[in-house]
C-alpha positions as CSV (number, residue, x, y, z in Angstrom):
1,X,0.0,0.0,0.0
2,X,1.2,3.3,-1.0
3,X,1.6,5.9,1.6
4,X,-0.9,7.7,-0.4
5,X,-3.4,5.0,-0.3
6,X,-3.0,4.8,3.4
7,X,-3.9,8.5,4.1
8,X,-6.9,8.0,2.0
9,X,-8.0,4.9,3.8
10,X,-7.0,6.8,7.4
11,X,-9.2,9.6,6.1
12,X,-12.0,7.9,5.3
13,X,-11.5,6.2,8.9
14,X,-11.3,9.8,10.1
15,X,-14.8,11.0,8.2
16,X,-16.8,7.7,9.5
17,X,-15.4,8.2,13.1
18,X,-16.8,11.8,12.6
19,X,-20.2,10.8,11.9
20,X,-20.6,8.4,14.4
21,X,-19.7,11.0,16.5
22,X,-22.1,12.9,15.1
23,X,-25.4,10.8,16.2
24,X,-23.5,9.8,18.9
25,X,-24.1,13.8,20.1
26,X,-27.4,13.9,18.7
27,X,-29.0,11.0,20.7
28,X,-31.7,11.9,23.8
29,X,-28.9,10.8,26.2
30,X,-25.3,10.5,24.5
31,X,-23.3,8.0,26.8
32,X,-20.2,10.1,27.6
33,X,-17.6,7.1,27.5
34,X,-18.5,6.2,24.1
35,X,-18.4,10.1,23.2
36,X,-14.1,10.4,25.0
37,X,-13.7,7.3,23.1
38,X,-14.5,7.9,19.3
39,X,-12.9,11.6,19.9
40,X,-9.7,9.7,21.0
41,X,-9.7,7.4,18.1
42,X,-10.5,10.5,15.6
43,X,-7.1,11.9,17.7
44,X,-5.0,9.0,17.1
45,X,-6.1,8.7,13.6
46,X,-5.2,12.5,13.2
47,X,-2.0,12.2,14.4
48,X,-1.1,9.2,12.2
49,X,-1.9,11.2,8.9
50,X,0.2,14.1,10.3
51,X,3.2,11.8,10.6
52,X,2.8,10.5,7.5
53,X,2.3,13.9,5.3
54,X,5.5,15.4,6.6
């Protein structure tokens, strides 16, 4: 896999994480751990692409 590639496929990781975030914040009562844990994995994710692109 290029290195390319990769940032596409850890962007597309980075837009679904985004969205499940996304109704995650929009439910009636949005359960907190779930809420720390996508933001961490949209972090992580984040960082990776940064490392990559420089």
């Amino acid at each position: 896999m290029s290195v390319q590639s990769h940032i596409e496929a850890l962007t597309a990781k980075h837009a679904a994480l985004e969205q499940e975030l996304h109704l995650e914040q929009r439910r009636p009562a949005p359960d907190i751990s779930r809420l720390h844990d996508i933001k961490r994995r949209k972090l992580e994710i984040k960082d990776e692409i940064t490392r990559m692109d420089h």
